[in-house]
N, C-alpha and C positions, 0 to 999 in steps of 0.2 A: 504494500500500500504506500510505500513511504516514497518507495522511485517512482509511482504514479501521479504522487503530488510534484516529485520534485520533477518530474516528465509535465505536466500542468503548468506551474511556473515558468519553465523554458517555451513552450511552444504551447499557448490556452486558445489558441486562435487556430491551433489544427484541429479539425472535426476527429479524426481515428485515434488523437490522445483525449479528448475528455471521455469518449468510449471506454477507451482503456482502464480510466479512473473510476466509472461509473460500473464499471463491471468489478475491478477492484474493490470497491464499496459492498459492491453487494455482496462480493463472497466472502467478506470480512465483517457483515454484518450491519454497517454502517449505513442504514435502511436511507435516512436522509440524505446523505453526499450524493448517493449513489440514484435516486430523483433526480436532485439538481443537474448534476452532469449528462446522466442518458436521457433530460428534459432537453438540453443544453447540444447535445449530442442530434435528435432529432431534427430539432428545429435548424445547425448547419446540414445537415445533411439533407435533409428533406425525405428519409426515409422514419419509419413507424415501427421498426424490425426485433425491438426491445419492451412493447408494450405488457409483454407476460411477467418481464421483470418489475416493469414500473408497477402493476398491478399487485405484485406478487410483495412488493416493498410497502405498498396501503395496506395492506396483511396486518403484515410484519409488526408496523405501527400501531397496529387496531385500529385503522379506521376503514373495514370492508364495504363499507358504500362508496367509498371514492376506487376500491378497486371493483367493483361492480359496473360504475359508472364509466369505466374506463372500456370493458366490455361492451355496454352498450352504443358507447360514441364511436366506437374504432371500426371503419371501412372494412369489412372482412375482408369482400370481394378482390382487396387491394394487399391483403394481407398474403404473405406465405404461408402454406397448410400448415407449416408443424409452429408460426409463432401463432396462428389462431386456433390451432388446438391446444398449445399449452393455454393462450389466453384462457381459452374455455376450461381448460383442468384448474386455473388459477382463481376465475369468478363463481366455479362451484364449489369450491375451499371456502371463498368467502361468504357464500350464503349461508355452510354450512357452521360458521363463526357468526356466525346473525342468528342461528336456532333454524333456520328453512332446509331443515335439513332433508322432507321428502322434495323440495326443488330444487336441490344441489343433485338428487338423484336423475331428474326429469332432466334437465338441464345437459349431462351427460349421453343420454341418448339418442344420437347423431351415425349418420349412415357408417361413418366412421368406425363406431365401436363394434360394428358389426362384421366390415368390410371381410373379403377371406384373405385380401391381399394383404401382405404384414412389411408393414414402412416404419422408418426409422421413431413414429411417437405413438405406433399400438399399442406395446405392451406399456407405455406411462398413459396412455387415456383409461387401459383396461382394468390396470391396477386402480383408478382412483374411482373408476365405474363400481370397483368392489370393495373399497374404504365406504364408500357413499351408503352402499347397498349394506353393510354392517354396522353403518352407523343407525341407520333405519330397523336394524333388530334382522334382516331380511338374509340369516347369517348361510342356510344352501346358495344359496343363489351368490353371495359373496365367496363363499367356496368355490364354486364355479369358474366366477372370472379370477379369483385370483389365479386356479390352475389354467388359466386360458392367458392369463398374463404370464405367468415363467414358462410357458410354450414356445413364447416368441419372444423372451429375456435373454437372444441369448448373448448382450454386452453385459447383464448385468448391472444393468443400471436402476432395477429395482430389489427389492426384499420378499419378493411376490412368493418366492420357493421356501422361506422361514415363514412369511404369513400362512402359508399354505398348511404346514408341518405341524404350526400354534392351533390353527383350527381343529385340526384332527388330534388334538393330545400331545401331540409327540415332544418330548424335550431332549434338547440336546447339550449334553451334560460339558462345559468348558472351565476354563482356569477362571474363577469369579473376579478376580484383581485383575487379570488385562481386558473382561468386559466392560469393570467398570472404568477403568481408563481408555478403552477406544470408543470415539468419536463415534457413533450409529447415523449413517446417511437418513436423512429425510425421506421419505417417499412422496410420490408424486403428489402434490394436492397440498404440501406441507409449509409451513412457509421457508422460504431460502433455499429448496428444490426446484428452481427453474434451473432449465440446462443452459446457463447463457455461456454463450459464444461469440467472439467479434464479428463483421462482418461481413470481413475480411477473411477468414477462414471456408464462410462459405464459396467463393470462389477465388481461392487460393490456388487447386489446384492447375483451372484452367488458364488462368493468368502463368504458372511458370509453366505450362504448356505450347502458350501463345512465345514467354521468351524465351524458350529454347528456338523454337523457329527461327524464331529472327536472329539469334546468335549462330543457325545453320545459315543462314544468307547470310548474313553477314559477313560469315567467315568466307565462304561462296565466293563470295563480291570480292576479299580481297584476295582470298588466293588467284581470280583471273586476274587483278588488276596486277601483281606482283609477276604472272607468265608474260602478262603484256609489256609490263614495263622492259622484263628482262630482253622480249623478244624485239625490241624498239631498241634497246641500246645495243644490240650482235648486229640489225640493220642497219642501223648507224655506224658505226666502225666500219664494214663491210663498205659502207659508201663512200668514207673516207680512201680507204686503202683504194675503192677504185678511182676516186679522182684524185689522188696526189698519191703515185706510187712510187713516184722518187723521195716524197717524204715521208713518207712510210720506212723507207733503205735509212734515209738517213740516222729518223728517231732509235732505230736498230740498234745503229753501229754506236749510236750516243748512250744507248743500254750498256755500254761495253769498255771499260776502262781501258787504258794503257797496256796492263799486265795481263788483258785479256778478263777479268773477273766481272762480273756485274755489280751495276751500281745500285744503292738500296732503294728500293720500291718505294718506300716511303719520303725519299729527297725527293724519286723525280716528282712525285706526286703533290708534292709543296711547291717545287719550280712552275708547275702547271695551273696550280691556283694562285698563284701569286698574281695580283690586277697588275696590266699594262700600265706605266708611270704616263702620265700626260704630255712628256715628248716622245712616246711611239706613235700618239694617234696622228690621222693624217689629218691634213687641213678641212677635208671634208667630215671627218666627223668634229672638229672643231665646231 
């Protein structure tokens, strides 16, 4: 958190660092910072793509009608699926922190939760479809979706396979001192379980897609331009030695000292760059 301020201070006028802070915030808990910035964050950017979090931070705060509120005003149609289905896993959290708790269940069923295709935020809708359904007493049927959630768990990114095991009895016997010192992920619905991510990440990949290409052309480009060049300066030489082939003989014999040895490569090559003094030029280039 501390290099995101100090990243803030250097550069508050770049939209992809107050992201950065505001995401920072939030998985440090810092419910308010973490508003301000991805408020801050939107409005340069002109994208909406962090609304589950903002939502998810009026939780946080206890004030679920303004994360409510934030579901209702937000353009779905405009929204990417998985941040308007977390939205929606985030506004029926909060109902169900208002006591509505049979319409936090209502609210949840969406063609989505049913679909057979399994994308990257089924097993977090299906999971909180069965929070919802057990909060309601409705405890088979929460059985159900939680085994229909660790079906398609398989990053792991919920607890759906222990909520499953808790239903049926089952305990699983560990060392009680490192349960109580590790940290137990949220589940989905919870507050400070949004999966936020920059978003930048989301296309991350095909961006250094796009520049590898271009460093394949590029390279491309110079390798001909380096054939070219070289093949430009053996025709040049070549045209020299045919229009002045006695000074061709001569530059030769001037390669070649006294004792017969050659002279170093690198003198004559200073003799040759060395500018004409302004009494060789002729009068006409005066």
């Amino acid at each position: 958190m501390a290099h995101a301020l100090a990243a803030r201070r250097l550069a508050s006028r770049i939209s992809a660092v107050r992201e950065a802070v505001g995401l920072a915030a939030y998985h440090a808990g810092e419910w308010q910072t973490a508003i301000a910035e991805l408020r801050t964050y939107h409005r340069m950017s002109g994208l909406q793509s962090h609304l589950a979090v903002l939502a998810d931070c009026e939780r946080a705060l206890g004030r679920p009608e303004r994360a409510i509120d934030l579901f209702r005003g937000a353009d779905r149609e405009k929204l990417d699926q998985a941040v308007a289905i977390e939205l929606l896993i985030v506004a029926a959290g909060a109902r169900g922190d208002l006591g509505q708790k049979d319409a936090a269940v209502a609210m949840l069923q969406v063609p989505d939760l049913t679909s057979e295709a399994t994308v990257p935020w089924t097993a977090r809708l299906r999971y909180a479809y069965a929070d919802a359904l057990l909060a309601v007493g409705r405890r088979e049927e929460a059985r159900e979706w939680f085994s229909r959630a660790a079906d398609v768990d398989t990053e792991g990114e919920t607890d759906a396979a222990e909520r499953l095991l808790e239903l049926d009895g089952v305990v699983i016997e560990g060392d009680e001192e490192d349960e109580a010192a590790e940290e137990i992920a949220a589940g989905p619905g919870a507050p400070g379980a949004v999966p936020a991510r920059p978003d930048a990440d989301l296309t991350g990949d095909e961006d250094d897609d796009e520049d590898e290409d271009e460093d394949d052309d590029f390279d491309d480009d110079e390798q001909d331009d380096v054939v070219g060049r070289s093949g430009d300066d053996e025709g040049f030489d070549d045209e020299d030695e045919d229009r002045h082939p006695d000074e061709a003989v001569r530059n030769a014999a001037a390669d070649t000292d006294s004792d017969g040895t050659a002279t170093s490569d690198d003198a004559v090559d200073a003799e040759r760059t060395v500018p004409a003094g302004d009494d060789e030029l002729g009068p006409t280039q005066r």
